[in-house]
Backbone of each chain as ProteinMPNN parsed JSONL, in Angstrom:
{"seq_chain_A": "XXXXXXXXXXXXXXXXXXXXXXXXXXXXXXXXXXXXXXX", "coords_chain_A": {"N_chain_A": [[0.85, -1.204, 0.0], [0.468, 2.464, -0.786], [2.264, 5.082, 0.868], [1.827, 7.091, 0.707], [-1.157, 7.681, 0.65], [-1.607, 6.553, 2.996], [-0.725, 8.146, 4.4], [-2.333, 10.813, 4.024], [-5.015, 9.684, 4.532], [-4.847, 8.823, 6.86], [-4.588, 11.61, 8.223], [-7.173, 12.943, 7.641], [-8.662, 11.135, 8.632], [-8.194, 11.716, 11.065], [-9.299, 14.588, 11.037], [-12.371, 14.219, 10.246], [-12.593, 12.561, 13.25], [-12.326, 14.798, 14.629], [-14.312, 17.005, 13.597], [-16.801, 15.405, 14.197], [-16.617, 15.463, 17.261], [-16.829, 18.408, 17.393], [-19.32, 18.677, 16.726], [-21.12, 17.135, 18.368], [-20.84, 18.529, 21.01], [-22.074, 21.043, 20.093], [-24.209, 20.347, 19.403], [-25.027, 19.026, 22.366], [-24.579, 21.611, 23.799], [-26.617, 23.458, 22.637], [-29.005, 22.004, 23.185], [-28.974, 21.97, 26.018], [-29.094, 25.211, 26.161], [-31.134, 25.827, 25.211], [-33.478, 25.043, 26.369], [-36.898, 25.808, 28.347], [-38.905, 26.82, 30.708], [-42.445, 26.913, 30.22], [-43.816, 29.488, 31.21]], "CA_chain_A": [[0.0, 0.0, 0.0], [1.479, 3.489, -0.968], [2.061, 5.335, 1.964], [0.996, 8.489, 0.976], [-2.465, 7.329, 1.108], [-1.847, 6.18, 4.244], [-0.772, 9.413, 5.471], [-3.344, 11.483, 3.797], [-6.016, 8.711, 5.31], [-4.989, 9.03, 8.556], [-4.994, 13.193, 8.311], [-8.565, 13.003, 6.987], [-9.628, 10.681, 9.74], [-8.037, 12.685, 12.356], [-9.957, 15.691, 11.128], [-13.491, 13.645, 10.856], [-12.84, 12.858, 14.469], [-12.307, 16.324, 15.514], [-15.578, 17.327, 13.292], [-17.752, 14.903, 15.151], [-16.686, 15.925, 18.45], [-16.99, 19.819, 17.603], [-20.87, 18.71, 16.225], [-21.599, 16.891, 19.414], [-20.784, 19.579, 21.865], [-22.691, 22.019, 20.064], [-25.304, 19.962, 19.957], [-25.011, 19.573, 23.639], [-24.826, 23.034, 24.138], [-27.702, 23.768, 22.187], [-30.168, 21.431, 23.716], [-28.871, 22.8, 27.536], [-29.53, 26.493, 26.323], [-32.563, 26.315, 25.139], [-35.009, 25.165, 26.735], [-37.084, 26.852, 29.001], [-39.861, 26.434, 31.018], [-42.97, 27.845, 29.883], [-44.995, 30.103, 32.519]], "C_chain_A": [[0.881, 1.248, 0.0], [1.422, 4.61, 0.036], [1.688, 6.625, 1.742], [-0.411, 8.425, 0.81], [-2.954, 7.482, 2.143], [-2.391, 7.65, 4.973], [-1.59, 10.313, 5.582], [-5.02, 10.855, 4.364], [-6.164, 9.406, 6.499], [-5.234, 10.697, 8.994], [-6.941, 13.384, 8.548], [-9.717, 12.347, 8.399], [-9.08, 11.317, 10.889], [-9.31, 14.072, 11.896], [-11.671, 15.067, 11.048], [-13.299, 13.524, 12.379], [-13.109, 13.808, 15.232], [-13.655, 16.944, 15.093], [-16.387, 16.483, 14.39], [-17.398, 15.186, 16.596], [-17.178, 17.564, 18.266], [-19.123, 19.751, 17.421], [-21.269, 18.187, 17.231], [-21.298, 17.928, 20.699], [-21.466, 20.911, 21.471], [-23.727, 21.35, 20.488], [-26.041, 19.888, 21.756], [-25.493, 20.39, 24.165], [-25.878, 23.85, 23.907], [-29.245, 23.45, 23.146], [-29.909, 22.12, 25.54], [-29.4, 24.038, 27.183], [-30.709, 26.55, 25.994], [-33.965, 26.059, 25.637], [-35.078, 25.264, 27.839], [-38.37, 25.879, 29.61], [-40.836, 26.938, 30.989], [-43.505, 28.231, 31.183], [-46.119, 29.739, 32.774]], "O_chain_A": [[1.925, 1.234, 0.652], [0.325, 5.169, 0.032], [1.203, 7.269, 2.672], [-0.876, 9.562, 0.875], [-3.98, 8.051, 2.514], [-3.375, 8.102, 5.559], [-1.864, 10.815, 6.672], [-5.991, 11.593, 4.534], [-7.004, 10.152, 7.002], [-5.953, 11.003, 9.946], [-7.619, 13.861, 9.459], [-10.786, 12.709, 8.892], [-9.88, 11.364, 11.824], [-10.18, 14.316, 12.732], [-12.34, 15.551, 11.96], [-13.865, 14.439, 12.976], [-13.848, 13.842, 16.217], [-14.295, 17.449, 16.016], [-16.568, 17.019, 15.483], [-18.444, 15.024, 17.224], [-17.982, 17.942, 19.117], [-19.942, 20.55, 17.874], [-22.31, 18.81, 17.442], [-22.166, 17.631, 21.52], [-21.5, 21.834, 22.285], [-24.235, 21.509, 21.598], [-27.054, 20.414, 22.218], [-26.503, 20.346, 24.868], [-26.179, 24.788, 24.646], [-30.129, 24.189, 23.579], [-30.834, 22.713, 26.096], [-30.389, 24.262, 27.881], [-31.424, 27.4, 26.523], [-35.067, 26.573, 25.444], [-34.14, 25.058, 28.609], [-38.737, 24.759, 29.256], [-40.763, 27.862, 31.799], [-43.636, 27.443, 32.12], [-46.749, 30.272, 33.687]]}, "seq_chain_B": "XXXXXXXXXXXXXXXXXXXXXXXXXXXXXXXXXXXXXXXXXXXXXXXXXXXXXXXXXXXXXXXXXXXXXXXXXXXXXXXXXXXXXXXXXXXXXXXXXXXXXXXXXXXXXXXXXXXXXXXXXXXXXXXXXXXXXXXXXXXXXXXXXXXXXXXXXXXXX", "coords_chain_B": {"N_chain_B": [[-38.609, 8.87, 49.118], [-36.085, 10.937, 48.392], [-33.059, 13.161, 48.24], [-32.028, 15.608, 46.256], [-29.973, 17.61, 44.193], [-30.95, 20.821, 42.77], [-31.264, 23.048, 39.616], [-31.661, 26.473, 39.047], [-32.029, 28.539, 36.348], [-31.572, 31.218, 35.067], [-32.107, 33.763, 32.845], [-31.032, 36.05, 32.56], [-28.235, 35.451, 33.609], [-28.386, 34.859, 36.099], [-28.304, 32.285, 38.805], [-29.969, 29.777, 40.268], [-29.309, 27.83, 42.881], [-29.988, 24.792, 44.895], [-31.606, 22.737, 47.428], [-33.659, 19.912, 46.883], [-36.725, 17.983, 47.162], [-37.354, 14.117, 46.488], [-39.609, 12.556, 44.526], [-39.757, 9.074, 43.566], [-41.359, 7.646, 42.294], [-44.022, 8.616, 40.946], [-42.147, 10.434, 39.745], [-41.756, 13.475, 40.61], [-40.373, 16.358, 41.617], [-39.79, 18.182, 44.522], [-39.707, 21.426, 45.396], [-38.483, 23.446, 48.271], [-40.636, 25.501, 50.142], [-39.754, 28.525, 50.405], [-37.819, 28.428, 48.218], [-40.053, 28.557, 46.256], [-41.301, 30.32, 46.863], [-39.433, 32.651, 45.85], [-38.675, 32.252, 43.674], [-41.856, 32.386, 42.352], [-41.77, 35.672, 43.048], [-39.577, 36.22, 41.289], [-40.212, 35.903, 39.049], [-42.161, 37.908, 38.218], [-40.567, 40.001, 37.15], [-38.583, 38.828, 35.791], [-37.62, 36.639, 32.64], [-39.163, 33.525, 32.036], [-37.052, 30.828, 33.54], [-35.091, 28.359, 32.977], [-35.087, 24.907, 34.298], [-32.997, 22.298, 35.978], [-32.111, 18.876, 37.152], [-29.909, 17.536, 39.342], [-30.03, 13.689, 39.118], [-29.453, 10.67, 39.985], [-26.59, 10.815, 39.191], [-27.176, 11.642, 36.608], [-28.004, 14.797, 34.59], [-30.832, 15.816, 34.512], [-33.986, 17.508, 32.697], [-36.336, 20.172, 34.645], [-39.737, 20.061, 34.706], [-41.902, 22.704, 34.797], [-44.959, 23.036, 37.488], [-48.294, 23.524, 37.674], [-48.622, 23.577, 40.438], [-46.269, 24.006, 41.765], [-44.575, 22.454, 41.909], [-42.076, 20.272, 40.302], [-42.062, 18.688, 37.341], [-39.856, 15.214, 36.298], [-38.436, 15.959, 33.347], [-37.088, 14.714, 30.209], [-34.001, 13.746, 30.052], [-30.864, 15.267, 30.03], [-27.971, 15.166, 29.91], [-26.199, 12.458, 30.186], [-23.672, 11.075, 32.431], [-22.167, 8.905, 32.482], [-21.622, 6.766, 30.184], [-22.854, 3.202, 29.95], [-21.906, -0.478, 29.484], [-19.26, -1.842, 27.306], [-18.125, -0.609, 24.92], [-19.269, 1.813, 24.841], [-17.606, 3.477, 26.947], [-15.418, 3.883, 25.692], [-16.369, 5.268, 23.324], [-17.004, 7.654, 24.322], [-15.775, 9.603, 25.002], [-15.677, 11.175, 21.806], [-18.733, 11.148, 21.196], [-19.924, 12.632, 23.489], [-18.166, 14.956, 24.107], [-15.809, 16.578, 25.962], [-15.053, 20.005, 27.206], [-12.117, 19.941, 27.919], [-11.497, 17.614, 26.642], [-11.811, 18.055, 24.357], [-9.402, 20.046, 23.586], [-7.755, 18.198, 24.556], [-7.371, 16.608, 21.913], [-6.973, 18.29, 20.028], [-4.319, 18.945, 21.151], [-2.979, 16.745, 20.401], [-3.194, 16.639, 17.337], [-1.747, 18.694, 16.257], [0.457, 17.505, 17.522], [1.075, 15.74, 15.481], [1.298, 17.036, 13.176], [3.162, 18.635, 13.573], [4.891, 16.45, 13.327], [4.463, 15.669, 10.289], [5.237, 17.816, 9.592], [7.809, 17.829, 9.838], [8.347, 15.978, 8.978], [8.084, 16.025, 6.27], [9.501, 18.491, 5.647], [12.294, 16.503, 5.963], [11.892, 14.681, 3.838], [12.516, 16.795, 1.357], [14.746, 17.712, 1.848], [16.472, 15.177, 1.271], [15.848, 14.391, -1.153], [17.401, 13.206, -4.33], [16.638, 12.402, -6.832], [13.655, 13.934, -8.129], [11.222, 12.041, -8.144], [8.286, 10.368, -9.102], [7.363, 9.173, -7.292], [8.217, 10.022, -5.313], [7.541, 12.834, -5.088], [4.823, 12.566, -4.552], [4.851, 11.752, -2.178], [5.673, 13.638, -0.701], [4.314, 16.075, -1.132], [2.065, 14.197, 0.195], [2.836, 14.868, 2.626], [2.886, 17.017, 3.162], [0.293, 18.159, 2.998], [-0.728, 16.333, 4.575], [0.254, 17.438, 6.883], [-1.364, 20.411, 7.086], [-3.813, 19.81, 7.386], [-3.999, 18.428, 9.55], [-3.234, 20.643, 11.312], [-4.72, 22.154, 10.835], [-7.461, 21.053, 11.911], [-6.51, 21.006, 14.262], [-6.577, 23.368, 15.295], [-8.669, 24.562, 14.753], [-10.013, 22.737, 17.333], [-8.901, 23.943, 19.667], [-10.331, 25.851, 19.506], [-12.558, 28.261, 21.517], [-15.277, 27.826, 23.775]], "CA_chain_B": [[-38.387, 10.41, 49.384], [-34.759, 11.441, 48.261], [-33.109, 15.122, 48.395], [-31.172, 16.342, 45.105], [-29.69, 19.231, 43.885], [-31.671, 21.475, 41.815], [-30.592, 24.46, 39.084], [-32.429, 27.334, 38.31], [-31.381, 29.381, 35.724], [-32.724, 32.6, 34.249], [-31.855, 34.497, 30.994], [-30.11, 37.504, 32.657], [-27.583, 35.27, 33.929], [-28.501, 34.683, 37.531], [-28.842, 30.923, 38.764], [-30.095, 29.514, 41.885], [-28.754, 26.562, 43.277], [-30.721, 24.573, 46.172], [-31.79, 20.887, 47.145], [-35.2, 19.462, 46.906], [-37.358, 16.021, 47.452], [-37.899, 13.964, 44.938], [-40.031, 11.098, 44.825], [-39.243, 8.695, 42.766], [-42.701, 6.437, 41.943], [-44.458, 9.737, 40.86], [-41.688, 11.074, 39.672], [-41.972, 14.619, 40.77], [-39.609, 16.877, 42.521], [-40.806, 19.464, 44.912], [-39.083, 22.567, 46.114], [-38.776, 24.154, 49.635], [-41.532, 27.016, 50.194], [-38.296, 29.423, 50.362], [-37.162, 28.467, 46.577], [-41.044, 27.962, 45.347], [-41.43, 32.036, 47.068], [-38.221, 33.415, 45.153], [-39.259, 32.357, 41.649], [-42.87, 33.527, 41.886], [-41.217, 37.238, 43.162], [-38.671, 36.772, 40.629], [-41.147, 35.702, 37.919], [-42.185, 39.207, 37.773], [-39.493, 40.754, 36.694], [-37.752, 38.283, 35.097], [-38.002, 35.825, 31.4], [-39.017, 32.539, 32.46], [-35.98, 30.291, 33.704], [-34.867, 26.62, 32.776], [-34.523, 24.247, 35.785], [-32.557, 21.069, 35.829], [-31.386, 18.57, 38.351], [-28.874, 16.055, 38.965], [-30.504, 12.396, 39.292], [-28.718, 9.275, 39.901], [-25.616, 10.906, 38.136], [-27.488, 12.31, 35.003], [-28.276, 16.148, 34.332], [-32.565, 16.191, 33.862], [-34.699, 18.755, 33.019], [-37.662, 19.553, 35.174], [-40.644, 20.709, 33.774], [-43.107, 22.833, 36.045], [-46.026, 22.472, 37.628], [-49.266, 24.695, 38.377], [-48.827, 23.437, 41.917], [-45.088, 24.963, 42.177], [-43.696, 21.058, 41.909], [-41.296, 20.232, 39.003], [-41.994, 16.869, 36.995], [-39.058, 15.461, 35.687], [-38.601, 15.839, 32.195], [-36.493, 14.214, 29.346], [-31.876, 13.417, 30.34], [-29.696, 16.493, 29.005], [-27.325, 14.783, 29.359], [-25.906, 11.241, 30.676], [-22.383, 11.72, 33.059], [-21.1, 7.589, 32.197], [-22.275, 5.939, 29.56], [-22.204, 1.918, 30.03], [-21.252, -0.81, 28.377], [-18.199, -2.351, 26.777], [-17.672, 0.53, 23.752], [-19.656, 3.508, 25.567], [-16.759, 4.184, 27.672], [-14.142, 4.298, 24.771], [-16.851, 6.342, 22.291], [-17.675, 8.981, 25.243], [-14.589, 11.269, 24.373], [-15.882, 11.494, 20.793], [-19.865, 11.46, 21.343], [-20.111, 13.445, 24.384], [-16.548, 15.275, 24.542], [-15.653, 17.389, 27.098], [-13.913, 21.095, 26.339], [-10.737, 19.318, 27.895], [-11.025, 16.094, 25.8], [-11.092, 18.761, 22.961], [-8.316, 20.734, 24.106], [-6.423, 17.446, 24.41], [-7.599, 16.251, 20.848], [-5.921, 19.682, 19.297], [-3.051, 19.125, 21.141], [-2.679, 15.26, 19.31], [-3.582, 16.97, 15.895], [-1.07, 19.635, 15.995], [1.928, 17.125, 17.589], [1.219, 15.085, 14.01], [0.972, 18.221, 12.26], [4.712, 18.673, 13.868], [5.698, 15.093, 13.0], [4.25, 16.027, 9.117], [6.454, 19.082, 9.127], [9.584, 17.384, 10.196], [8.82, 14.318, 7.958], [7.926, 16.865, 4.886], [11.225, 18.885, 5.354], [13.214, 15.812, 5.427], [11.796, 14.655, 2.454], [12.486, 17.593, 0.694], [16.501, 17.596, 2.044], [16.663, 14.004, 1.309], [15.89, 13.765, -2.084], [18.22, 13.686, -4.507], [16.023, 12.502, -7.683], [12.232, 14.309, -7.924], [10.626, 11.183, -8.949], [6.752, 10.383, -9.182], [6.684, 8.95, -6.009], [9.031, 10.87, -3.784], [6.927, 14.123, -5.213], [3.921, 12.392, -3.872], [5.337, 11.577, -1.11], [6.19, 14.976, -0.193], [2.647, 16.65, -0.88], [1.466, 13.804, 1.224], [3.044, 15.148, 4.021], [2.13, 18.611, 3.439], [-1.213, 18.191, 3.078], [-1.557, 15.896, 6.228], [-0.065, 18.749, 7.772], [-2.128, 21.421, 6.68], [-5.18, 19.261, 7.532], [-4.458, 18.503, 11.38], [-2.93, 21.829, 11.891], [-6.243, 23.513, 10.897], [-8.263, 20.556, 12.534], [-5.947, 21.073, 15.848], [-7.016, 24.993, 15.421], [-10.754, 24.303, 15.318], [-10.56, 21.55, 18.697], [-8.583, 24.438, 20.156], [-11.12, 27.249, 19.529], [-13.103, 28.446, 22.781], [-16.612, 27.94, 23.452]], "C_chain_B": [[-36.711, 10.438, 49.127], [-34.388, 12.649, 47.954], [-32.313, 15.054, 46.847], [-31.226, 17.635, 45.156], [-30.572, 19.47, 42.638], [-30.965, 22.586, 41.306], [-31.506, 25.022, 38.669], [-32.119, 28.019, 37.427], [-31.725, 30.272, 34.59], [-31.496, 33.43, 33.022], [-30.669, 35.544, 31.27], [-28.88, 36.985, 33.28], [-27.739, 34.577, 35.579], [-28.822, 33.29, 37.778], [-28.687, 30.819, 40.246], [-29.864, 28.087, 42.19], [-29.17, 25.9, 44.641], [-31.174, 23.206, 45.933], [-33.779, 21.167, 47.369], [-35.502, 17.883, 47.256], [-37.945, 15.561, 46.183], [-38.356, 12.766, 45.53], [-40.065, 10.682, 43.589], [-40.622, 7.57, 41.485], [-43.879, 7.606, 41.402], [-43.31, 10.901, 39.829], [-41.459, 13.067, 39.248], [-40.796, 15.043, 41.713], [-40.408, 18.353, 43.306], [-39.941, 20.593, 46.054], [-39.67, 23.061, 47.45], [-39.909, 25.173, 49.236], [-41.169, 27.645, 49.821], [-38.455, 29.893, 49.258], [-38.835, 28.77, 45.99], [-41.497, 30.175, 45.45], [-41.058, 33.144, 46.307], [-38.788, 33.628, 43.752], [-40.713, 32.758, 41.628], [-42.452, 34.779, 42.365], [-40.446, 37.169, 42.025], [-39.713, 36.262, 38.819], [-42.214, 37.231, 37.381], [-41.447, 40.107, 36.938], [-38.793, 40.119, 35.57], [-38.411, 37.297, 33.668], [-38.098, 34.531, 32.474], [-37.659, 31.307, 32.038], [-35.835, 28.625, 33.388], [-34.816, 25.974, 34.14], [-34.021, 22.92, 35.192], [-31.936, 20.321, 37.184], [-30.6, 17.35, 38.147], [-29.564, 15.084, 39.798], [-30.034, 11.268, 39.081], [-27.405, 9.533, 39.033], [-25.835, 11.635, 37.009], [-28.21, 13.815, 34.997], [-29.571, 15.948, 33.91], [-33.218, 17.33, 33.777], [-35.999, 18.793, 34.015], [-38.121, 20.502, 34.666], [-41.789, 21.216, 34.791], [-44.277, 23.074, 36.464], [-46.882, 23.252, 38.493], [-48.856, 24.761, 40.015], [-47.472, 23.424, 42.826], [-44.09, 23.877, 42.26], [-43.078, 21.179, 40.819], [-41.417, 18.624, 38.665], [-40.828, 16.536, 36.391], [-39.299, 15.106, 34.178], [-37.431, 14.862, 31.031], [-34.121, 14.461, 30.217], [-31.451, 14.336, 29.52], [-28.401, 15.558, 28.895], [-26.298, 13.467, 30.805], [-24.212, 11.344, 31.588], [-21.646, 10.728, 32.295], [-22.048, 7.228, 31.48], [-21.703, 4.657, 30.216], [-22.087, 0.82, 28.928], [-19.744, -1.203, 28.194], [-17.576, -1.012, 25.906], [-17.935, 1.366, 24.426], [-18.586, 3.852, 25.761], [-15.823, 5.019, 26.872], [-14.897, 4.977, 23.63], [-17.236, 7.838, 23.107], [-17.103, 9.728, 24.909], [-15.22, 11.52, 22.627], [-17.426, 11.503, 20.432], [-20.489, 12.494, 21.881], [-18.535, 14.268, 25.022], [-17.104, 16.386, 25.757], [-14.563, 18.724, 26.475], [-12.628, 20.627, 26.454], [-10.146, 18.37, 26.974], [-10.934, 16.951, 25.03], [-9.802, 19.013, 22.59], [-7.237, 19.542, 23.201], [-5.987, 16.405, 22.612], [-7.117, 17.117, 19.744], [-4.427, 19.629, 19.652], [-2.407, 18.151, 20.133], [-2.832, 15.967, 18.031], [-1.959, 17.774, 15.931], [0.516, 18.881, 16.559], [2.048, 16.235, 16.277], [1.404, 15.978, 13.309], [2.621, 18.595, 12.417], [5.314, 17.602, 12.914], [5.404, 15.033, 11.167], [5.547, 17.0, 8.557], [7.587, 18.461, 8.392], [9.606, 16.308, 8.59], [8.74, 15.15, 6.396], [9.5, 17.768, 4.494], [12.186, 18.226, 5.615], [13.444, 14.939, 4.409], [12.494, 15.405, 1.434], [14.46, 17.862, 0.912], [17.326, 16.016, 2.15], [16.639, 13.501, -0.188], [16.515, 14.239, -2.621], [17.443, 14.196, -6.018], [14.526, 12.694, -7.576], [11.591, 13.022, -9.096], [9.008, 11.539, -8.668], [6.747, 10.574, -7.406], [7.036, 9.665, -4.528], [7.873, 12.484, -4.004], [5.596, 13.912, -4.3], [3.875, 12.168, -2.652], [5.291, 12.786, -0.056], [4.647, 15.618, -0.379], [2.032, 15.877, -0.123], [1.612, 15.148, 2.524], [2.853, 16.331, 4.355], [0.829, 18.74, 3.335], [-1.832, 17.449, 4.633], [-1.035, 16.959, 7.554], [-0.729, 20.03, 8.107], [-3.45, 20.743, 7.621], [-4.63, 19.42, 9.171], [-3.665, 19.56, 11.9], [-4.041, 22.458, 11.915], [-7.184, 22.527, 11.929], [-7.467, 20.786, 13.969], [-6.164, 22.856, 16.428], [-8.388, 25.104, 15.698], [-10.425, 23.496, 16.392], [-9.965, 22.746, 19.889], [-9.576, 25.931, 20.693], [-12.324, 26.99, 21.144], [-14.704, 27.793, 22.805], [-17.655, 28.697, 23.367]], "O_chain_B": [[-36.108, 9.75, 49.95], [-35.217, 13.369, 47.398], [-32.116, 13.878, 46.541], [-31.935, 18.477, 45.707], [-30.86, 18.661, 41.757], [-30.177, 23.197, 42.028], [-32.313, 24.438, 37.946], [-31.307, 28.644, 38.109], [-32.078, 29.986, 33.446], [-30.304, 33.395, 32.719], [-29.71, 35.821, 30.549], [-28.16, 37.915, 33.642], [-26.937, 33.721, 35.951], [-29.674, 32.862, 37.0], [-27.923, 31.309, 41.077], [-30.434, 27.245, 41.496], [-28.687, 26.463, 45.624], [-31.211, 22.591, 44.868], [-34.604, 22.003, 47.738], [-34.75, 16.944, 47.517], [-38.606, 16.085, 45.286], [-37.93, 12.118, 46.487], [-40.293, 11.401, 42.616], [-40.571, 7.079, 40.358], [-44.974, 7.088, 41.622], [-43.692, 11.959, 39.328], [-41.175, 13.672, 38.214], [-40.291, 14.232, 42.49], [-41.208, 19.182, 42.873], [-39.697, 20.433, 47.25], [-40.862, 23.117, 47.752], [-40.022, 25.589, 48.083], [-41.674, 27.992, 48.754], [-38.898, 30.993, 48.928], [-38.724, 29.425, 44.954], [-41.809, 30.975, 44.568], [-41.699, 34.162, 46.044], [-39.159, 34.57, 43.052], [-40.917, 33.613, 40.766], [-43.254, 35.445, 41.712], [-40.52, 38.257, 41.455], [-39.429, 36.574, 37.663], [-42.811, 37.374, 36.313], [-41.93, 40.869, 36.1], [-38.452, 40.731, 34.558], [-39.637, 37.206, 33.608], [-37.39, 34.43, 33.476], [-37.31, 30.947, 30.914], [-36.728, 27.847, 33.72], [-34.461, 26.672, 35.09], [-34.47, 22.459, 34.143], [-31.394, 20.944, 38.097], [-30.576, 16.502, 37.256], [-29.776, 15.337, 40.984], [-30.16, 10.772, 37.962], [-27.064, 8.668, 38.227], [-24.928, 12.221, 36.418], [-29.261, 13.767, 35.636], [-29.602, 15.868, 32.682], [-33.11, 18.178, 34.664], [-36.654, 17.774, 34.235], [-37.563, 21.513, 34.237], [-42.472, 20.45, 35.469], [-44.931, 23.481, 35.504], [-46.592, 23.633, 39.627], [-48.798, 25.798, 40.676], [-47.367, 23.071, 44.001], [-42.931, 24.122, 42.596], [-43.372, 22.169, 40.15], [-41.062, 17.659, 39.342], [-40.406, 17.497, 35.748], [-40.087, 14.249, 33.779], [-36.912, 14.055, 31.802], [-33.466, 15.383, 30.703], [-31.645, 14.242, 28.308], [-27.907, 15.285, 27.801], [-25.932, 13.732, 31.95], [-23.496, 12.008, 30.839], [-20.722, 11.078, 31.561], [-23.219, 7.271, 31.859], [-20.633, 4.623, 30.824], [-22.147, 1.071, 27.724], [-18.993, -0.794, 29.079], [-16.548, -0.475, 26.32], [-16.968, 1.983, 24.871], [-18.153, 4.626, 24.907], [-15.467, 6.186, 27.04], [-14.114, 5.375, 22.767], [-17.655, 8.863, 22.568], [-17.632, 10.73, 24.427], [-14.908, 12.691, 22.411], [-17.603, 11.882, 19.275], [-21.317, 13.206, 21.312], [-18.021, 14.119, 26.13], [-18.182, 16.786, 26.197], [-13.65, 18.607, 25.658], [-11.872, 20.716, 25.487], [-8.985, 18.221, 26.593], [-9.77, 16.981, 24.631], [-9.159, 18.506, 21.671], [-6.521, 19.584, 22.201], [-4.959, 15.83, 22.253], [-6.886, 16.656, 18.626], [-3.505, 20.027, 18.94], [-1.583, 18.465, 19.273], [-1.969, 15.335, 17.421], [-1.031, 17.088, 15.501], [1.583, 19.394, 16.222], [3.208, 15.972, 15.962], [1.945, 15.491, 12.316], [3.274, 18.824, 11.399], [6.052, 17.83, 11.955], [6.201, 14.279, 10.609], [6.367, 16.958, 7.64], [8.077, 18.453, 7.262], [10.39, 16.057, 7.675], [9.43, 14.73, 5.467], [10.259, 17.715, 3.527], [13.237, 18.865, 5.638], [14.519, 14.476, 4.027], [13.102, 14.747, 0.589], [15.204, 18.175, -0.018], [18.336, 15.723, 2.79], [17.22, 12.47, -0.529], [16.8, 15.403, -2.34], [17.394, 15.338, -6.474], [13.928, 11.787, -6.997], [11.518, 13.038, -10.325], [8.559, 12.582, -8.193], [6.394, 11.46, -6.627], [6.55, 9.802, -3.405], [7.517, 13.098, -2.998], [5.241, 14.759, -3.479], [2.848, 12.38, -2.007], [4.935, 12.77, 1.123], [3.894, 15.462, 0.582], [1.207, 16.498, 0.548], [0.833, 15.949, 3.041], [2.677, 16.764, 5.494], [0.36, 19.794, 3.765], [-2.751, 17.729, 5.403], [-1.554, 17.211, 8.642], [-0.659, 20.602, 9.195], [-3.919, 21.401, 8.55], [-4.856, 20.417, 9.857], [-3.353, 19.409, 13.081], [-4.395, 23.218, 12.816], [-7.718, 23.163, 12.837], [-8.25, 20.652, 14.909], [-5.97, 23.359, 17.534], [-9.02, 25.607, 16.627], [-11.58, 23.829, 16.657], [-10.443, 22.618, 21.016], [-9.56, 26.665, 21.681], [-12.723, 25.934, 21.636], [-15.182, 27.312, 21.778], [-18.723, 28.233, 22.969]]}, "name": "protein", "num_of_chains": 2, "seq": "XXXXXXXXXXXXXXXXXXXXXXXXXXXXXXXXXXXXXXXXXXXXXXXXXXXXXXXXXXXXXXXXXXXXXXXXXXXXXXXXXXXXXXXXXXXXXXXXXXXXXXXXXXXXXXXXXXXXXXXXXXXXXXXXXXXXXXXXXXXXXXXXXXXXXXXXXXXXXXXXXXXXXXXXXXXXXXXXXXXXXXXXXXXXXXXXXXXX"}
């Protein structure tokens, strides 16, 4: 296998990882701020 | 009958922090007099506030009730997942700003180890063949990539 694949692979899936964590902490963050309790 | 902590927390910033009874077969929680006093005075003045409490470990909302009780409502959010996998998908489901943090720092020490390996490519070769060329944009591109992805895990919240 030609390793610049590899290396460009493994980049790619490092940065998917880091996307799905940044999209689950908004999410998170989202669902904590907003809701309310109506009056 | 069991006590928990309860959060109040209103729009302008201000949050009240105080225990309550919860029963669990009903599940209702029901604030001191005190706390139930505060928020109708401060329900004047103020946008109506979120409440949440911590239950068995997990962050709930409560949802409230003509009769000044709070029912509980739907899990914000879970502390431990369980399980075999949970544990080892929690940093990347449910991260934490630290697990970020420490997920920027890992990006950006590859993003180093790209550098290094890209500028000794580049003082290593003698003949620019196919593969050494490719070689070499590999390694600048996987540095580019988890330098910027170690810049976004780094950014605030």
């Amino acid at each position: 296998m030609d390793v610049s694949f590899l290396i460009v692979g493994a980049a790619l899936a490092l940065y998917g990882l880091g996307a799905l964590m940044d999209r689950n902490v908004g999410k998170a963050q989202r669902e904590q701020r907003y809701h309310r309790i109506p009056r | 009958m069991e006590i928990i902590e309860i959060f109040i927390e209103y729009p302008s910033g201000m949050t009240i922090r105080d225990r309550a009874s919860y029963l669990r077969d009903v599940e209702q929680v029901y604030p001191s007099e005190r706390l139930q006093a505060v928020l109708r005075e401060f329900s004047i003045s103020e946008a109506p506030p979120s409440a949440s409490a911590l239950i068995d470990g997990a962050d709930v909302r409560l949802d409230s009730r003509t009769d000044g009780s709070f029912s509980v409502g739907e899990t914000l959010q879970q502390v431990r997942p369980e399980g075999l996998i949970g544990p080892l998908l929690q940093a990347f489901i449910d991260p934490t700003k630290d697990q970020r943090q420490q997920f920027g720092r890992f990006c950006h020490t590859i993003a180093a180890a790209a550098f290094l390996g890209a500028v000794g490519v580049w003082h290593s070769t003698q003949d620019w063949t196919v593969e050494s060329v490719k070689l070499e944009a590999s390694l600048v591109l996987g540095f580019v990539v988890t330098f910027i992805r170690g810049m976004h895990s780094f950014r605030g919240e």
